[in-house]
C-alpha positions in Angstrom: 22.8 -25.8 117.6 25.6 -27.9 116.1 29.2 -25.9 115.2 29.6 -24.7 112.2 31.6 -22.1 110.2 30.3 -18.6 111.0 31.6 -15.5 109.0 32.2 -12.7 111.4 31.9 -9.3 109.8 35.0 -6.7 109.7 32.8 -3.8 110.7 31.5 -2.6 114.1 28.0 -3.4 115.3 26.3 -0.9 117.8 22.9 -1.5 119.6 21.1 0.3 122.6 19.0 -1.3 124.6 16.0 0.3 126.8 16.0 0.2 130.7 13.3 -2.0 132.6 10.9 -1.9 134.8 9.7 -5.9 136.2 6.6 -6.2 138.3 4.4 -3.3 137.8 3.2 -3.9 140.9 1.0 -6.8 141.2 2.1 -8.5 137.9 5.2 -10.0 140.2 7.9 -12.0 137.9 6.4 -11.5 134.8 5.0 -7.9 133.7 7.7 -5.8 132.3 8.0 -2.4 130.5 10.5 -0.4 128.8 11.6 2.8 129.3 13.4 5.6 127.0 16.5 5.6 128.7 19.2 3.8 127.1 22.6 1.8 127.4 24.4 2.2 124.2 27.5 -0.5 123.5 29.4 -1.1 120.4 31.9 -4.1 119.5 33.8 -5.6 116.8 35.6 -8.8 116.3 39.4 -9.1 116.9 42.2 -11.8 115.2 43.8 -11.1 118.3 43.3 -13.6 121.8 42.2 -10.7 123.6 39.4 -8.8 125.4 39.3 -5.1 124.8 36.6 -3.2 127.3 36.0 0.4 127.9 32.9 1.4 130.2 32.2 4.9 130.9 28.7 6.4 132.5 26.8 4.7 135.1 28.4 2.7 137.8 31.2 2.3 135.3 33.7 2.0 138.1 31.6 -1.0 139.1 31.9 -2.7 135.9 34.3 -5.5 135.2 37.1 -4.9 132.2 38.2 -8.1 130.7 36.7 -10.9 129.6 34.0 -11.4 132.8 32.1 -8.2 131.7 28.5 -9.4 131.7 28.0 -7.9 128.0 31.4 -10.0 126.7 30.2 -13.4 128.5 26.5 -12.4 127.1 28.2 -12.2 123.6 30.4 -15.2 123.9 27.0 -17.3 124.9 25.4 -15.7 121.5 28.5 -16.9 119.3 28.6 -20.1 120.9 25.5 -20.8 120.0 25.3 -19.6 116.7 28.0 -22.1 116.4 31.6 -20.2 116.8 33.3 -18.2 118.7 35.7 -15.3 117.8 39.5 -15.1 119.3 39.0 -11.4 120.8 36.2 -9.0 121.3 36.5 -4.9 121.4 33.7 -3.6 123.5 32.6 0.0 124.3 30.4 0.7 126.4 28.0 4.1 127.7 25.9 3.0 130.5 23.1 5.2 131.3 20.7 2.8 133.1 22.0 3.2 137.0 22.8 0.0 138.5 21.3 -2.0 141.6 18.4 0.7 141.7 15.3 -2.1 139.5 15.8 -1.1 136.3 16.6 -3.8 134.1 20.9 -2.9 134.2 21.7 -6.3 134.1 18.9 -7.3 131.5 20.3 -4.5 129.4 24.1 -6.2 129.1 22.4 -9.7 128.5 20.4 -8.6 125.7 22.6 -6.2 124.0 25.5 -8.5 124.2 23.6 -11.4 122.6 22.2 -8.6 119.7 25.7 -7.3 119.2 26.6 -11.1 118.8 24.1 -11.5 116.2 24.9 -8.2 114.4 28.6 -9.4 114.4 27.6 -12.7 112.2 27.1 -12.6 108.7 23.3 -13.4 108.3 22.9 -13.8 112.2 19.0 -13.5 111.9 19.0 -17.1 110.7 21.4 -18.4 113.7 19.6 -16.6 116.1 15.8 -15.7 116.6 14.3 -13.1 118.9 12.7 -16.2 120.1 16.1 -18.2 120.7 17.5 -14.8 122.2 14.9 -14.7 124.4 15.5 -18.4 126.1 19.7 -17.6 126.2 18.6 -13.7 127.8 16.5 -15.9 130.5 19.2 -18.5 130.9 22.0 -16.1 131.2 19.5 -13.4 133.7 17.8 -16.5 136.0 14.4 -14.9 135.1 11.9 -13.6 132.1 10.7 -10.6 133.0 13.0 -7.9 132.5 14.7 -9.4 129.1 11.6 -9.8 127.8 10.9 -5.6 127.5 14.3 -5.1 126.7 14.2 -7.4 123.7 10.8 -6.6 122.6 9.9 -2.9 123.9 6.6 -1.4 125.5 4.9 -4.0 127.8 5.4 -7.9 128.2 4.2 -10.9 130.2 7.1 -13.1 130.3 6.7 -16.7 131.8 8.7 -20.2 132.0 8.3 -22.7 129.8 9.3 -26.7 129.6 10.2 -27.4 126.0 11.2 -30.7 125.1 12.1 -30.8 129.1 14.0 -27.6 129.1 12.8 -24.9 131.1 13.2 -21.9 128.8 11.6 -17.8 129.0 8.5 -16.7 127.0 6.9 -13.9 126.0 4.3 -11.7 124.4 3.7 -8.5 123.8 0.7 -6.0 124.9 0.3 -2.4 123.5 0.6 -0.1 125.9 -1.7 3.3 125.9 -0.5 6.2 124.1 -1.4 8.4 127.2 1.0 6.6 129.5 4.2 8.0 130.7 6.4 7.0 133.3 7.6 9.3 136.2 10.5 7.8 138.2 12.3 8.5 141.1 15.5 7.1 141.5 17.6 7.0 145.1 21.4 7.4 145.7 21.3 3.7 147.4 21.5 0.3 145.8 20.1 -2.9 146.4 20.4 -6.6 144.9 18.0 -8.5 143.5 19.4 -11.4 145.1 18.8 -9.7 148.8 15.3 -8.4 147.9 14.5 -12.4 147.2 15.7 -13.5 150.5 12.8 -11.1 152.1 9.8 -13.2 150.7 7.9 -15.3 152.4 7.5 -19.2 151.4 3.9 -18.6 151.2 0.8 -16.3 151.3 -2.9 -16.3 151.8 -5.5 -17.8 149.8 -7.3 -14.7 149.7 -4.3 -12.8 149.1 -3.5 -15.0 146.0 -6.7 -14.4 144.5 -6.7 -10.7 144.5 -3.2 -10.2 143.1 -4.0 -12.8 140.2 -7.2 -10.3 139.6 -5.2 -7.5 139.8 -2.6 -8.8 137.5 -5.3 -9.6 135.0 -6.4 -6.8 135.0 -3.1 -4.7 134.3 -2.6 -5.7 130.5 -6.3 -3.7 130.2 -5.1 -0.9 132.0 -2.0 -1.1 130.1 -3.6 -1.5 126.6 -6.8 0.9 126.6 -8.1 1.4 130.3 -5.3 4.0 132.1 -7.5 5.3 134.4 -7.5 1.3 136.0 -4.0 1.6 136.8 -4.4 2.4 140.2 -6.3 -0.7 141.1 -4.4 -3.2 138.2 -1.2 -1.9 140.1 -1.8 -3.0 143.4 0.2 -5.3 144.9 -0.4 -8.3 147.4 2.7 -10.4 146.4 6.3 -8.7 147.2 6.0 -5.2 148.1 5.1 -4.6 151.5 7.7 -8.2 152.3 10.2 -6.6 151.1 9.7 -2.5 153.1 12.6 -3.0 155.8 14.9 -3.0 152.4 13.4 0.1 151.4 11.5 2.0 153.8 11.8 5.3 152.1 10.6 4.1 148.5 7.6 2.4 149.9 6.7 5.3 152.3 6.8 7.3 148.4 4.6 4.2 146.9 1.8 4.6 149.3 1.9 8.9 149.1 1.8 8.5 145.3 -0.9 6.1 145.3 -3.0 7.9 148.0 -3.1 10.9 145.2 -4.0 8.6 142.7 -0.9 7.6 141.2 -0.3 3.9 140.0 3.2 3.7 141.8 5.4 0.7 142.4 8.5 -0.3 143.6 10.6 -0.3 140.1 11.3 -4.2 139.9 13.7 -5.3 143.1 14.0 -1.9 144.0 14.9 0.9 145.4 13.4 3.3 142.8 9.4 3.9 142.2 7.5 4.0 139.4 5.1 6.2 139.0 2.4 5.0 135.8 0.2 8.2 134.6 -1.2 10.3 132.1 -0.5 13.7 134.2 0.3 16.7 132.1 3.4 18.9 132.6 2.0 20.8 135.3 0.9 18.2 137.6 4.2 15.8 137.3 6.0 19.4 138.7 3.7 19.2 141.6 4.2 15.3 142.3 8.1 15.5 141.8 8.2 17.6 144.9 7.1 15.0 146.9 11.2 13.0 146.0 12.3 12.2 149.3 16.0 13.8 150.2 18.4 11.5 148.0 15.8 10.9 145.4 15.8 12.1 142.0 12.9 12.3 139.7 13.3 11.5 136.3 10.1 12.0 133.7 10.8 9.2 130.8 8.3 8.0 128.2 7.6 4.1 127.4 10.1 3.0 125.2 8.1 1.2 121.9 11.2 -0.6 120.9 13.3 -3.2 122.4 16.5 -3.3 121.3 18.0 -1.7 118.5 
């Protein structure tokens, strides 16, 4: 977009944006869902040439200050591309997502800087569609999957697209069963997404290919209006099992949950699981004693909007 004059508004904006959960199992790089559990930030312009950041909750001790905060770059990108950036940014900052555990912290940052960069812009629904947040969210992220759900809420299929010989993220959306609820259980340890990568293989079975890619298919049916086919949409060919030595625990969890039943998968890179379901309150009580030591269970519903 060329530069132009943008008026920034006086006032604060404030957004929260839903974790993520990427994969879903067999639906590898591009399912994601969202999750009621939210990072909340709030910023306002300054006249001044500086960066204020506070960060408090989650892995806040972990988060960068100045002007390198992920959610102050994520905002810069949205104002240069609306066509101007502001001299100084206030951010604050309540993180609630836990990070390094596959659950969409990073995604979170991205999108709600580039919406509290919109918010900050006098009519910034005209210099920036959920569309053209989408393709900075991907560029800024390196992948669809997660921004997607954060932007857009329930369940997505994200994928890359070459447009006019840029590769860009897509979307769309899929309803996602009023039954379904999310039980997760989250472990003290972390884990990059960048070392989960290195654990893939180059390539995998013909036969192993085909199964996944029915599996996946099937997983926006089981999503929309089929729960009781979660187990099977759920199960995964592609990255799990590759990726165990990283997380020995969480898969030995995966394959007790799903041997009861229960549409689990490793939550995106991992560590945590997901566990997909339609249990009532008396059954998740009986599953959530099966948390390994160092594991804490967390009951959440699907979150039916993105950011906000």
């Amino acid at each position: 977009m060329a530069a132009q004059r943008l008026t920034f508004k006086a006032q604060m904006a404030q957004v929260s944006v839903p974790a993520t959960s990427a994969n879903l199992g067999s639906g590898f790089d591009a399912f994601g869902l969202a999750l009621e559990m939210r990072d909340r930030y709030a910023a306002q312009v300054l006249d001044e040439a500086l960066f204020d950041v506070d960060v408090s909750g989650a892995s806040a001790d972990e988060v960068k200050k100045d002007k390198n905060n992920l959610v102050i770059k994520s905002m810069l990108r949205g104002f240069e591309f609306m066509g101007q950036k502001p001299r100084g940014l206030a951010l604050r900052a309540l993180n609630v997502t836990p990070h390094g555990r596959g659950l969409g912290s990073s995604a979170s940052a991205i999108v709600g800087g580039l919406a509290l960069a919109r918010d900050l812009v006098l009519g910034g629904e005209q210099y920036m569609s959920l569309e053209e947040m989408m393709a900075l969210a991907t560029e800024l992220e390196g992948h669809p999957d997660n921004v997607a759900a954060a932007i857009h809420g329930g369940a997505t299929i994200a994928w890359m697209e070459d447009i006019y010989g840029v590769k860009t993220g897509r979307s769309v959306s899929i309803p996602v069963h009023q039954d379904i609820k999310a039980l997760l259980f989250i472990p003290a340890n972390q884990l990059s997404t960048a070392k989960a990568r290195k654990l893939l293989p180059e390539t995998i079975s013909h036969r192993d290919a085909v199964l996944n890619s029915s599996h996946a298919a099937l997983l926006s049916i089981a999503l929309a209006t089929r729960p009781d086919l979660l187990l099977t949409a759920t199960e995964d060919l592609l990255h799990q099992h590759y990726r165990q030595q990283a997380y020995p625990k969480s898969m030995a969890l995966v394959a007790e949950l799903r041997s009861k039943g229960i549409a689990a998968t490793i939550s995106g890179a991992g560590p945590s699981v997901l566990a997909l379901h339609t249990m009532d309150e008396a059954e998740i009580s009986e599953i959530e004693l099966l948390a390994p030591e160092g594991f804490q269970s967390t009951k959440l519903a699907i979150s039916r909007s993105g950011v906000a």
